[in-house]
BAFIZA-411614 format. One line per field, with one value per residue: residue number from 1; x, y, z of N, C-alpha, C, O in turn. Coordinates in Angstrom, 3 decimals, m for minus. Atoms other than C-alpha are relative to their C-alpha. Example, Ala and Ser with C-alpha at 12.3 -4.5 7.8 and 13.67 -1.06 7.14 Angstrom:
k <- [1_2] .
n_u <- [0.890_m0.820] .
n_v <- [m1.190_m1.190] .
n_w <- [0.000_m0.060] .
ca_u <- [12.300_13.670] .
ca_v <- [m4.500_m1.060] .
ca_w <- [7.800_7.140] .
c_u <- [0.900_m0.770] .
c_v <- [1.200_1.090] .
c_w <- [0.000_0.730] .
o_u <- [1.936_m0.261] .
o_v <- [1.181_2.198] .
o_w <- [0.665_0.899] .
END
This chain:
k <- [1_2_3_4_5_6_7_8_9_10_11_12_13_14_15_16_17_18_19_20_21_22_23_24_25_26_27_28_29_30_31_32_33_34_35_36_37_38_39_40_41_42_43_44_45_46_47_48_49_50_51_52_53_54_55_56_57_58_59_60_61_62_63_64_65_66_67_68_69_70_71_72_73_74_75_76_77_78_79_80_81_82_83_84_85_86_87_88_89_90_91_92_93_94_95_96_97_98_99_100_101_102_103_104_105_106_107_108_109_110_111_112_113_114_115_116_117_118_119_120_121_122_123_124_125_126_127_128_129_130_131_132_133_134_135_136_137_138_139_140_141_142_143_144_145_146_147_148_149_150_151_152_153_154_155_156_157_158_159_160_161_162_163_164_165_166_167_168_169_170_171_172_173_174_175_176_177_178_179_180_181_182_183_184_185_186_187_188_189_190_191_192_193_194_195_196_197_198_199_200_201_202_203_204_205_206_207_208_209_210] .
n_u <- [0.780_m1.248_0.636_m0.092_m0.731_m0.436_m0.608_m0.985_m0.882_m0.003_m0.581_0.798_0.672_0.923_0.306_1.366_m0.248_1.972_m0.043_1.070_0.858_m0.044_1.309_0.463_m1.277_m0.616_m0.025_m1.780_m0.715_m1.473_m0.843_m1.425_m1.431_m0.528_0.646_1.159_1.284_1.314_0.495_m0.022_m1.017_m0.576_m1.322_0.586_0.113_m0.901_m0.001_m1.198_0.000_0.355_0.772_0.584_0.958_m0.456_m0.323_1.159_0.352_m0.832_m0.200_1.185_m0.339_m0.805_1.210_m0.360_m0.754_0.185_1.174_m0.363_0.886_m0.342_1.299_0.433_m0.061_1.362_0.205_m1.559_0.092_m1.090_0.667_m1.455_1.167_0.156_m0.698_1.114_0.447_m1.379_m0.739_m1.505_m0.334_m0.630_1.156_0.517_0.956_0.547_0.202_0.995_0.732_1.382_1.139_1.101_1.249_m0.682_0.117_1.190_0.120_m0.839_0.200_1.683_m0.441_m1.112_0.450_0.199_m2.171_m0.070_m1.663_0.208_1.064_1.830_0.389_0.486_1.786_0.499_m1.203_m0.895_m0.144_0.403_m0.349_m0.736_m1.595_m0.106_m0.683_m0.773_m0.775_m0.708_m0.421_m1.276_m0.185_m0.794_0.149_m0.932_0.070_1.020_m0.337_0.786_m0.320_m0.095_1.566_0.495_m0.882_m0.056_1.675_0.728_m0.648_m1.029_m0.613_m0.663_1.172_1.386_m0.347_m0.672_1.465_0.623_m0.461_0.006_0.497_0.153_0.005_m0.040_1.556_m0.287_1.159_0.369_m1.212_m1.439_m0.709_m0.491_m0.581_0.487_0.725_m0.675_0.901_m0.564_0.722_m1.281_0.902_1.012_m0.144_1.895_0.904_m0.426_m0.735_m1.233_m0.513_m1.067_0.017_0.052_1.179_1.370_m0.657_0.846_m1.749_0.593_0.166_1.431_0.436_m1.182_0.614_1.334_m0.373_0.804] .
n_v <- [m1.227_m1.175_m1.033_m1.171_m0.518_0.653_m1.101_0.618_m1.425_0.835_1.248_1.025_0.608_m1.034_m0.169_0.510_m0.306_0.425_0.841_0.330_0.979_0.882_0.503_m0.809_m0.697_m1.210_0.577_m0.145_0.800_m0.399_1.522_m0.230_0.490_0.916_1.603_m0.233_1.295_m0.567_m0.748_0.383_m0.035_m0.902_m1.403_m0.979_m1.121_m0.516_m1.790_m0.668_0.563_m0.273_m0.437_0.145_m0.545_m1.392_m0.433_0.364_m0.895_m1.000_0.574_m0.565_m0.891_1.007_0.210_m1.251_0.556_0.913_m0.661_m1.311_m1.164_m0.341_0.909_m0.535_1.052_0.538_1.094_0.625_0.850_1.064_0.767_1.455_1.033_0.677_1.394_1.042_0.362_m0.376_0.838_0.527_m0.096_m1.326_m0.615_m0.973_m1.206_0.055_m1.418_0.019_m0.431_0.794_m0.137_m1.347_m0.093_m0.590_m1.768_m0.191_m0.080_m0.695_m1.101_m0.225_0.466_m0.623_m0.836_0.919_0.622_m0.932_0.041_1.255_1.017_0.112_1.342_m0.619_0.754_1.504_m0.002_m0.514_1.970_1.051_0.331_m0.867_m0.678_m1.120_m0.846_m0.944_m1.038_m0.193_m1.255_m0.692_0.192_1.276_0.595_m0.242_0.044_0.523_1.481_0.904_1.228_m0.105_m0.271_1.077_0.816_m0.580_0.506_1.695_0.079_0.323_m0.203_1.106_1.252_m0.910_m0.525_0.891_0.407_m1.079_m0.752_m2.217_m1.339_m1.559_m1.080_m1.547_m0.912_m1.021_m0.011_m1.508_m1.791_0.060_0.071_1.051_0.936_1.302_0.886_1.319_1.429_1.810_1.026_1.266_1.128_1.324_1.316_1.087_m1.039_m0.072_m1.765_0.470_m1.120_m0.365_m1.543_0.301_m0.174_m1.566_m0.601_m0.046_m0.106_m0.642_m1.294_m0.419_m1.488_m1.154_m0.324_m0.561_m1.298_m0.244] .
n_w <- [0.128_m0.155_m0.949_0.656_m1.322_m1.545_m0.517_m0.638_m1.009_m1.387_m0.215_0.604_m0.963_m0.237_1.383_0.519_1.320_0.450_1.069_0.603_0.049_1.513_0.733_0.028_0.416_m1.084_m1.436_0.077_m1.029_m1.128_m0.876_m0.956_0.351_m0.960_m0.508_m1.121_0.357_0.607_m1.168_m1.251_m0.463_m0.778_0.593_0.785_m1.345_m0.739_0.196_1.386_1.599_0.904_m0.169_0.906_0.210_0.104_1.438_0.265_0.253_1.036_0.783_1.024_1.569_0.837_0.174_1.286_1.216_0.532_0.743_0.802_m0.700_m1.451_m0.826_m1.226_m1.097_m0.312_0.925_0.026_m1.390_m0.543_m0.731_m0.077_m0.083_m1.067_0.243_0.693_0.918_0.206_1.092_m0.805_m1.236_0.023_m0.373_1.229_m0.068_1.548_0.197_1.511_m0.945_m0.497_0.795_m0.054_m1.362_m1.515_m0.328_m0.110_m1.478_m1.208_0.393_m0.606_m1.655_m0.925_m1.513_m1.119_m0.157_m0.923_m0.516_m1.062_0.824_m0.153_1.171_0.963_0.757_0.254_0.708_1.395_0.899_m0.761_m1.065_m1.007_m0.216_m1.221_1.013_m0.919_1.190_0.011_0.910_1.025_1.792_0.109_m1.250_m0.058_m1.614_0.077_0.176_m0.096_m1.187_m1.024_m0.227_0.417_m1.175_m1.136_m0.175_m0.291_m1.177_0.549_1.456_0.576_0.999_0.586_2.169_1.415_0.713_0.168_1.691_m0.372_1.191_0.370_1.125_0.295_m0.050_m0.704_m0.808_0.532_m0.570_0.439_m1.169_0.824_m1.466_0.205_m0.155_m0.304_0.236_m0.465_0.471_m0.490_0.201_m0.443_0.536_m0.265_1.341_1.080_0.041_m0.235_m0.420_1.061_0.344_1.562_1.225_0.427_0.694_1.109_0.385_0.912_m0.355_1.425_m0.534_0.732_1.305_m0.773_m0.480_m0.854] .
ca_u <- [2.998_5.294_4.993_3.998_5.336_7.430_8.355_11.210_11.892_10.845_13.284_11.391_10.102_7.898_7.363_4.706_4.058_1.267_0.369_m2.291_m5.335_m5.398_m9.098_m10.854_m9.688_m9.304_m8.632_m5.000_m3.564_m1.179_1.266_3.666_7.034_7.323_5.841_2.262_m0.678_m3.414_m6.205_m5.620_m1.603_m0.645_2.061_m0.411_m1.380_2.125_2.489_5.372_3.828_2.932_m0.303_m1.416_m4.610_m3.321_m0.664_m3.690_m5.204_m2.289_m2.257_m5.944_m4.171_m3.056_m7.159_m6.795_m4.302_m6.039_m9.228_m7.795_m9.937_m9.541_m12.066_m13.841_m12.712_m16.059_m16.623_m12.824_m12.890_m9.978_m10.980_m8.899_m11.166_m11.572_m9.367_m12.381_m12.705_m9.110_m7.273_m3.968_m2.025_m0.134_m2.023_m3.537_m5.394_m7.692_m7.848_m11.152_m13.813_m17.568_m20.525_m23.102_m25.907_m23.303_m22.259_m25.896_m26.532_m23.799_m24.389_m28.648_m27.902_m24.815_m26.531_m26.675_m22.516_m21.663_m17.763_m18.941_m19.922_m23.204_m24.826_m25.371_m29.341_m30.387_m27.377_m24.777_m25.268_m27.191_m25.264_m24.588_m21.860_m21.059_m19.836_m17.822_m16.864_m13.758_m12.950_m10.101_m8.675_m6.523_m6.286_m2.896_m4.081_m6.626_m5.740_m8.668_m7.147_m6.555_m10.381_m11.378_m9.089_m9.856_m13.763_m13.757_m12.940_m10.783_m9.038_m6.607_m9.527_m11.929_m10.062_m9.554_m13.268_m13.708_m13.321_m12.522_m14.102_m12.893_m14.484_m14.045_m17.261_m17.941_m21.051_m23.300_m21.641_m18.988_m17.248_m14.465_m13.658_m14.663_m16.907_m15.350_m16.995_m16.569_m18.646_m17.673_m18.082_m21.485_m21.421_m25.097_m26.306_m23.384_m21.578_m17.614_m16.979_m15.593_m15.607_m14.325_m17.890_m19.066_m15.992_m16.641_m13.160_m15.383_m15.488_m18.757_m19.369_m16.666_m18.915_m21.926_m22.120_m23.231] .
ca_v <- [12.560_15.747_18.455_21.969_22.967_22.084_24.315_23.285_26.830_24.558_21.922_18.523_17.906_20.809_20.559_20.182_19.896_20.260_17.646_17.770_15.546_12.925_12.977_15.973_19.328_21.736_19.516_20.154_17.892_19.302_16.306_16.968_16.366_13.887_10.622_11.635_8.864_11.190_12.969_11.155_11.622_13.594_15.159_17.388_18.920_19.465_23.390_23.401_21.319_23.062_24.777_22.437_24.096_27.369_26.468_24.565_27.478_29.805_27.347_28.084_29.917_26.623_26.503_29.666_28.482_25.423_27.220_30.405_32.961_34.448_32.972_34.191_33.008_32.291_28.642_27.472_24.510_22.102_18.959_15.855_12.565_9.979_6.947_4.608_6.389_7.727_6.755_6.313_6.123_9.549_12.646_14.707_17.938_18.180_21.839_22.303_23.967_23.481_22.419_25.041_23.704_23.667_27.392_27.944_26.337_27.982_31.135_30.987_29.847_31.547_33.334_29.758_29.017_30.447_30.660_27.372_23.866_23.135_20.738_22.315_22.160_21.171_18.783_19.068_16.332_14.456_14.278_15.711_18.337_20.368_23.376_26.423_29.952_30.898_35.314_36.431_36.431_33.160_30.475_31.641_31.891_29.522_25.583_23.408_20.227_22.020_23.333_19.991_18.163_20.729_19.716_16.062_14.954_12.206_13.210_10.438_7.844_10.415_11.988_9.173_8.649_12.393_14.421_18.389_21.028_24.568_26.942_30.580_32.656_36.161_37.199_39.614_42.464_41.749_40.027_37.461_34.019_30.489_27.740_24.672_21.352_17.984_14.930_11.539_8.053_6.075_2.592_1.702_4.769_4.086_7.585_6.444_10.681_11.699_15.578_15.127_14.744_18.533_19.412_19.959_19.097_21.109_24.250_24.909_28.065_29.824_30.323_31.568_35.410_36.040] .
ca_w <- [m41.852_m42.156_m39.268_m40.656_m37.150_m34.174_m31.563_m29.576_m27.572_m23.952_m24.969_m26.285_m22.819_m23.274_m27.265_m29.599_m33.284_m35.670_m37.989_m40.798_m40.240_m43.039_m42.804_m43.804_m45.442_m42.323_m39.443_m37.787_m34.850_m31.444_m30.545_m27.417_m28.383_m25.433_m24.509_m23.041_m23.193_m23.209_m21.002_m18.137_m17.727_m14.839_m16.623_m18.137_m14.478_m13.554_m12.756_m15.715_m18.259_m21.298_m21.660_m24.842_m25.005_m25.257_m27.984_m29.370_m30.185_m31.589_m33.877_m35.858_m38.758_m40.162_m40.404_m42.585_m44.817_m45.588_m46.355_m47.986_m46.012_m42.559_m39.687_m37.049_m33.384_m33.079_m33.723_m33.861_m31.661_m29.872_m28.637_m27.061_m26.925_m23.806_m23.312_m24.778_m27.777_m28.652_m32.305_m30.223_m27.114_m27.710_m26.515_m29.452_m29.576_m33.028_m34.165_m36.628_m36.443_m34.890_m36.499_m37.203_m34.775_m32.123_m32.398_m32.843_m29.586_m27.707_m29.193_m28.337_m24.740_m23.726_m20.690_m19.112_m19.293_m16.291_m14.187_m12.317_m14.580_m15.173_m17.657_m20.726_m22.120_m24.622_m25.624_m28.312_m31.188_m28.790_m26.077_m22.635_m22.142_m18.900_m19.848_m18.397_m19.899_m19.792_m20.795_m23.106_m26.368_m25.727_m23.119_m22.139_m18.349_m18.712_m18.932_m19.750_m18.277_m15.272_m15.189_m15.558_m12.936_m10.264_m10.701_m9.959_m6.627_m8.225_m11.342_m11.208_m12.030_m13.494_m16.794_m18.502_m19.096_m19.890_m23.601_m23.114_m25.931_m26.234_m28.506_m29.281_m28.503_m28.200_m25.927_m26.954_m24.634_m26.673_m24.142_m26.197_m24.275_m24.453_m24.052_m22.082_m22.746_m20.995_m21.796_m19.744_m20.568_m20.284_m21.857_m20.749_m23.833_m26.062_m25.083_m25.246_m24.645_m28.254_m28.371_m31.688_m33.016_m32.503_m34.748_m38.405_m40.635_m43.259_m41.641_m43.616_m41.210_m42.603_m45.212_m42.842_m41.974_m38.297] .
c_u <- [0.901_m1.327_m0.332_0.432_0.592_0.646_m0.047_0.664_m0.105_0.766_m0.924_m1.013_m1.282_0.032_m1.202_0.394_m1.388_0.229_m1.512_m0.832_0.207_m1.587_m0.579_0.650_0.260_m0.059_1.431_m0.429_1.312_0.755_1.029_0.712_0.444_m0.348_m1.243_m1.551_m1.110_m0.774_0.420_1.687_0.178_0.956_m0.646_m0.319_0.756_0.024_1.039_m0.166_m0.682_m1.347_m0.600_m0.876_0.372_0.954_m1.119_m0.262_0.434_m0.172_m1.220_0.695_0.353_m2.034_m0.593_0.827_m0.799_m1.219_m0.093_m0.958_0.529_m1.477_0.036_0.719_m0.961_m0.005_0.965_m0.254_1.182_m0.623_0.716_m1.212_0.264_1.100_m1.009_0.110_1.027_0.391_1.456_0.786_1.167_m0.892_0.096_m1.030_m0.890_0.030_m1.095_m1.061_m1.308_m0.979_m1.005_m0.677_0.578_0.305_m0.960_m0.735_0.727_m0.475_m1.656_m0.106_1.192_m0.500_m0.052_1.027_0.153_1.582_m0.111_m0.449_m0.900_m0.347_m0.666_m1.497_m0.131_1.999_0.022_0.099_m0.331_0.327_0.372_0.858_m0.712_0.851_m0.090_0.206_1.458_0.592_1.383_0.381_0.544_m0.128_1.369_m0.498_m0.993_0.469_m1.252_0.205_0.488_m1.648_m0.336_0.688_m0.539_m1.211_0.067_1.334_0.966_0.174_0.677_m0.516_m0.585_0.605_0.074_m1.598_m0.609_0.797_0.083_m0.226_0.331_m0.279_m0.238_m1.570_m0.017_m1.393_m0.350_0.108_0.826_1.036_0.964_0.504_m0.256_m0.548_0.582_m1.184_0.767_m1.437_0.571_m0.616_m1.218_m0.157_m1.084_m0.236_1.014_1.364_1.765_0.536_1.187_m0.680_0.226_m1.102_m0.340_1.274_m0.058_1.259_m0.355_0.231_m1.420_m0.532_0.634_m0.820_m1.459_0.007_m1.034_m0.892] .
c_v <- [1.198_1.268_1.215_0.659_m0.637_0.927_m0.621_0.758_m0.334_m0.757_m1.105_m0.730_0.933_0.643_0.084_0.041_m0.272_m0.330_0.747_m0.890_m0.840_0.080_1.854_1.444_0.850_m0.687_m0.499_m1.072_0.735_m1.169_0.669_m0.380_m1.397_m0.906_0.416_m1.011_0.745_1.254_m0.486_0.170_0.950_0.883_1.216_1.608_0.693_1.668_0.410_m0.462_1.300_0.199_m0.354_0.502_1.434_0.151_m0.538_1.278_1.446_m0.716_m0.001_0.573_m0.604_m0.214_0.972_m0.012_m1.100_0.415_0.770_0.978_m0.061_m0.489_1.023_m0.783_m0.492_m1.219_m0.660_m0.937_m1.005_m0.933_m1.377_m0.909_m0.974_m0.925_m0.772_0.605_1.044_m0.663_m0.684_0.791_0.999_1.276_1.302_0.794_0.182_1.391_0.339_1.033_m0.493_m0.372_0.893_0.050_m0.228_1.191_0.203_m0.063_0.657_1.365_0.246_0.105_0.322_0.608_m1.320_m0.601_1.155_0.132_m1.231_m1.238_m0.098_m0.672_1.606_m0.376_0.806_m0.698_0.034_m1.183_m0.580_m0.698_1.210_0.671_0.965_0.664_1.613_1.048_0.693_1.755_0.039_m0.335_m1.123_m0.640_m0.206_m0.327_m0.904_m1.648_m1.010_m1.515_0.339_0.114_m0.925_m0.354_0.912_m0.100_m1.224_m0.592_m1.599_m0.034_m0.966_m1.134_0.420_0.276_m0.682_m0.318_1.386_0.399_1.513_0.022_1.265_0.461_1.163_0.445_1.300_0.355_1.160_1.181_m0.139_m0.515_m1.210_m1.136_m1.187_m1.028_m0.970_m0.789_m1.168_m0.857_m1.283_m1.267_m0.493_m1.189_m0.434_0.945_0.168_1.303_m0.777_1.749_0.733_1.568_0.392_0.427_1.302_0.701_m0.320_0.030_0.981_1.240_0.514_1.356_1.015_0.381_0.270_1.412_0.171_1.220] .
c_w <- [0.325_0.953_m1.039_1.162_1.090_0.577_1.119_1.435_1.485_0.190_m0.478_1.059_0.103_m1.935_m1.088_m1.622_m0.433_m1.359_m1.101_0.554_m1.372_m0.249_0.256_m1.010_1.087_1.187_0.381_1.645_1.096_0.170_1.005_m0.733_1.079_0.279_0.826_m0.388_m0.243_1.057_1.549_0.408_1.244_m0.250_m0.344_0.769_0.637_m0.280_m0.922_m0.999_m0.671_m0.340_m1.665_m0.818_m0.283_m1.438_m1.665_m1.267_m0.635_m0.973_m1.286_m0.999_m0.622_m0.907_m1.660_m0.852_m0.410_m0.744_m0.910_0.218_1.485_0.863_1.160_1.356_0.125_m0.427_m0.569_1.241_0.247_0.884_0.253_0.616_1.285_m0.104_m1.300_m1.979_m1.006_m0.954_0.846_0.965_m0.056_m0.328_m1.117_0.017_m1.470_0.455_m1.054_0.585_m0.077_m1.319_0.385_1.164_1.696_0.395_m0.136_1.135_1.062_m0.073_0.567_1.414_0.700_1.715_1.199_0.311_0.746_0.585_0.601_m1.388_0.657_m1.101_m0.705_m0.813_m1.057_m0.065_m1.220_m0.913_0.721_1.161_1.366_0.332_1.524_m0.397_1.207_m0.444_0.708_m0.464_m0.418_m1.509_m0.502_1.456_0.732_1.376_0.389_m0.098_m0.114_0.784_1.635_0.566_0.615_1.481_1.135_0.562_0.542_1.131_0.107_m1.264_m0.331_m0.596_m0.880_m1.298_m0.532_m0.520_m0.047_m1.378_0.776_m1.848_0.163_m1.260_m0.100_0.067_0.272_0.551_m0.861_0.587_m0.867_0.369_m1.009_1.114_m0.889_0.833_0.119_m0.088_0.987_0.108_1.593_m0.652_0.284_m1.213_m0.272_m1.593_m0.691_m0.227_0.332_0.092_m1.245_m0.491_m1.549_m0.972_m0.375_m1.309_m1.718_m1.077_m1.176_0.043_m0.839_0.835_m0.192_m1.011_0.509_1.033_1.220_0.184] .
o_u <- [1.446_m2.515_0.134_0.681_0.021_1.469_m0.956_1.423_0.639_0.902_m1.961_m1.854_m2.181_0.253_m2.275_1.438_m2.383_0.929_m2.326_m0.147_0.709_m2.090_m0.374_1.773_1.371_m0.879_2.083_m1.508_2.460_0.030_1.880_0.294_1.419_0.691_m1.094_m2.238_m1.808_m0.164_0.527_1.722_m0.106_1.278_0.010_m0.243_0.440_m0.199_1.314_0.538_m1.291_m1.799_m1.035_m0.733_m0.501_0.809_m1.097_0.226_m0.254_m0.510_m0.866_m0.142_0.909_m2.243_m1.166_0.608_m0.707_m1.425_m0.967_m1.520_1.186_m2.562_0.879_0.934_m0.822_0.333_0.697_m0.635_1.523_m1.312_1.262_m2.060_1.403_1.655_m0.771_0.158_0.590_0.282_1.866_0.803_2.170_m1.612_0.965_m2.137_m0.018_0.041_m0.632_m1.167_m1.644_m0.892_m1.338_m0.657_0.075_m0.071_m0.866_m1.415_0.258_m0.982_m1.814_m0.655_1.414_0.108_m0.156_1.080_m0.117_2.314_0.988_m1.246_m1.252_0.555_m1.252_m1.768_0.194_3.031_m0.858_0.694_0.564_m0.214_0.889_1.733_m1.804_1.813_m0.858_0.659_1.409_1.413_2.265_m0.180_0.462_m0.560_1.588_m0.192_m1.389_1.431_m1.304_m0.516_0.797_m2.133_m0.559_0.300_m0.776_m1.468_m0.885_2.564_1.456_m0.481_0.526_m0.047_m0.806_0.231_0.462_m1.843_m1.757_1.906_m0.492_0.144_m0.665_0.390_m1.380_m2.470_0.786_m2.223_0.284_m0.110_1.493_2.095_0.189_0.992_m0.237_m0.174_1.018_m2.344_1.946_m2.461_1.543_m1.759_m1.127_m0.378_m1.460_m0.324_0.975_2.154_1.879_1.765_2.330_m1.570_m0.502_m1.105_m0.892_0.873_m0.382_1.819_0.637_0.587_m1.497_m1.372_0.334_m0.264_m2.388_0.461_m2.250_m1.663] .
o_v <- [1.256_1.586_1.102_1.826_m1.570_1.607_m1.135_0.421_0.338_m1.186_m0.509_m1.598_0.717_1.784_0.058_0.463_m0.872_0.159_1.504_m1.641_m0.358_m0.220_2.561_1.328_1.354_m0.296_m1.389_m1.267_0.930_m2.028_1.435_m1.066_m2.106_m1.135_0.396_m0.916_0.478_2.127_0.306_m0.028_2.051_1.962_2.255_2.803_1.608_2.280_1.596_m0.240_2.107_m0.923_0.558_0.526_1.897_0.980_m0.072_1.411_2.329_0.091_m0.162_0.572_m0.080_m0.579_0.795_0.839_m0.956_0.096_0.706_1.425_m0.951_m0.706_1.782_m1.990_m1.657_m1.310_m1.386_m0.596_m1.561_m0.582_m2.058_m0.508_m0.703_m0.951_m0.732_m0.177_1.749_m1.876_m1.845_2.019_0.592_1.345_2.159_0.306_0.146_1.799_0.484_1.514_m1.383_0.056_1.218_0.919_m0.106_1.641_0.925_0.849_0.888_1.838_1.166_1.071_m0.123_0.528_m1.159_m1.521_2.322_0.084_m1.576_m0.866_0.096_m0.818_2.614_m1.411_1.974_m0.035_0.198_m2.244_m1.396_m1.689_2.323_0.000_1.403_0.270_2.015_0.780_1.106_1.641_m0.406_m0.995_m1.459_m0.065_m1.331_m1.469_m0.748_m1.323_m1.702_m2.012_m0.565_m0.565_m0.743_0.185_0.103_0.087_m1.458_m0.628_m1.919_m0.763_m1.411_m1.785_m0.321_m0.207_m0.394_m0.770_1.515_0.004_2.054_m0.670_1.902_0.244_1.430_m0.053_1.646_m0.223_1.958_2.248_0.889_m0.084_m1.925_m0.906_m1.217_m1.155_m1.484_m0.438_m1.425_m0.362_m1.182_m1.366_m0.963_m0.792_m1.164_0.232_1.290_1.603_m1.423_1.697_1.155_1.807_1.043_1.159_1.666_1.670_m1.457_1.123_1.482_1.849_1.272_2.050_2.178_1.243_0.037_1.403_0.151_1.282] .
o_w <- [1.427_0.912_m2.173_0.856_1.654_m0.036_1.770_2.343_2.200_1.336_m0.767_0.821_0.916_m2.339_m0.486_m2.119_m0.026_m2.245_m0.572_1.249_m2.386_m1.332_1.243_m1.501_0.927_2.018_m0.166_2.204_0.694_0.672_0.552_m1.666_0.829_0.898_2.048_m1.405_m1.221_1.675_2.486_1.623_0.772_0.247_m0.268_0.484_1.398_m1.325_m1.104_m1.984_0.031_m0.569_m2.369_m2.040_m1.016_m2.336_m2.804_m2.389_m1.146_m1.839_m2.454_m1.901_m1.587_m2.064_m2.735_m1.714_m1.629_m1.915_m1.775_m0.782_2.026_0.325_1.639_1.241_0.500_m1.607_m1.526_2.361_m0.797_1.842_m0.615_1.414_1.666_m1.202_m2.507_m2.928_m1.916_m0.778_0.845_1.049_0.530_m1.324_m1.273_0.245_m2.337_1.617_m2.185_1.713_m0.858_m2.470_1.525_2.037_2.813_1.478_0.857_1.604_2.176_0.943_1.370_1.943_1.826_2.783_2.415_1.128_0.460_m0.403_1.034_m2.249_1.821_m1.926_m0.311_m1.422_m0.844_0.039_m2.065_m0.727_0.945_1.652_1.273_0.879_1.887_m1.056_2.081_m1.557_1.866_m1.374_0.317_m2.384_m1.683_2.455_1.181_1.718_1.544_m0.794_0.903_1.649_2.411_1.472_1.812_2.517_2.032_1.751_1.287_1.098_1.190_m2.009_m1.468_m1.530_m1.838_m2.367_m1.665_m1.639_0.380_m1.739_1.721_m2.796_0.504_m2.270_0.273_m0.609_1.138_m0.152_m1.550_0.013_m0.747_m0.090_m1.645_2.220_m2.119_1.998_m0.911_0.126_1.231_0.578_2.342_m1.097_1.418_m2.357_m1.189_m2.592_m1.196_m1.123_1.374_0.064_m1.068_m1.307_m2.299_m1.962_m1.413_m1.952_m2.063_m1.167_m1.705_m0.966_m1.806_0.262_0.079_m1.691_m0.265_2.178_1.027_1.142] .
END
């Protein structure tokens, strides 16, 4: 699968590249450049790794080439899936964006995503998310796998049976930021924690005027 990017300017220990999806037409892929298993690595937390989520998210304009129109942040979403329900053991960011009745829900219910998690109601596609907001135009200062890790009073067991969701939102102040997600495994109701689902390789909201 040929990169349409790799950027090397960290050295390869601090790399990334972005693939196409094979499935879908607007659904891009982050890969480190380096050997990283997934959510659960510790490398991810170190205070010099690479702020995935952040280049993540420069990366949307590959979304806009594939479409041939310009997109709202709104409704651009990045989402890295659980151990359980992960294609493979090298850690990958999807870049696509949401489905409608998920920005629909975020967007109706914003006033209840607060600076603290909190279970998000109703859920998203049928499942449970706890969910965080995040302000600014990028998640440059922002790290979702740090978010995440700094919540659960063990991370070293805990991430690997958790999915992260960021997606672009702007409040109705106007305020621009984003909507963190995390899911975790349950087995008993089928939930293996694949963030994945709320993302839409369609983009079919690109083609829906707010």
């Amino acid at each position: 699968m040929p990169c349409l990017k790799v950027d090397l300017s960290g050295g390869i220990e601090k790399g990334f590249a972005i693939l196409k999806d094979p499935r879908g037409v607007a659904q891009f892929l982050l890969v480190p450049t380096t050997r990283i298993s997934g959510i659960e690595s510790p490398f991810i937390l170190d205070p010099n790794a690479t702020n995935y989520f952040a280049a993540a998210w420069e990366s949307r304009k590959f979304l806009e080439t594939a479409l041939g129109r310009s997109l709202r942040r709104d409704g651009i979403g990045l989402a890295i899936n659980s151990v359980l329900s992960r294609s493979q053991d090298q850690l990958h960011i999807h870049i696509a964006c949401v489905h409608a009745d998920v920005l629909q829900a975020l967007d109706r219910d914003q006033k209840q995503i607060g600076y603290q998690w909190a279970l998000f109601k109703p859920p998203l596609l049928g499942r449970n998310y706890a969910a965080i907001w995040v302000s600014g135009e990028d998640l440059s200062s922002s790290n979702p796998f740090r978010l995440l890790a700094e919540s659960l009073p063990r991370a070293e067991r805990e991430m690997a049976n958790r999915t992260l969701v960021a997606i672009g939102l702007t409040r109705t102040d106007g305020t621009k930021g984003f909507v963190i997600l995390t899911d975790q495994v349950n087995k008993e109701n089928g939930d293996l924690a694949n963030g994945e689902d709320l993302l839409d390789d369609t983009c079919r909201i690109a083609a829906v005027k707010k």
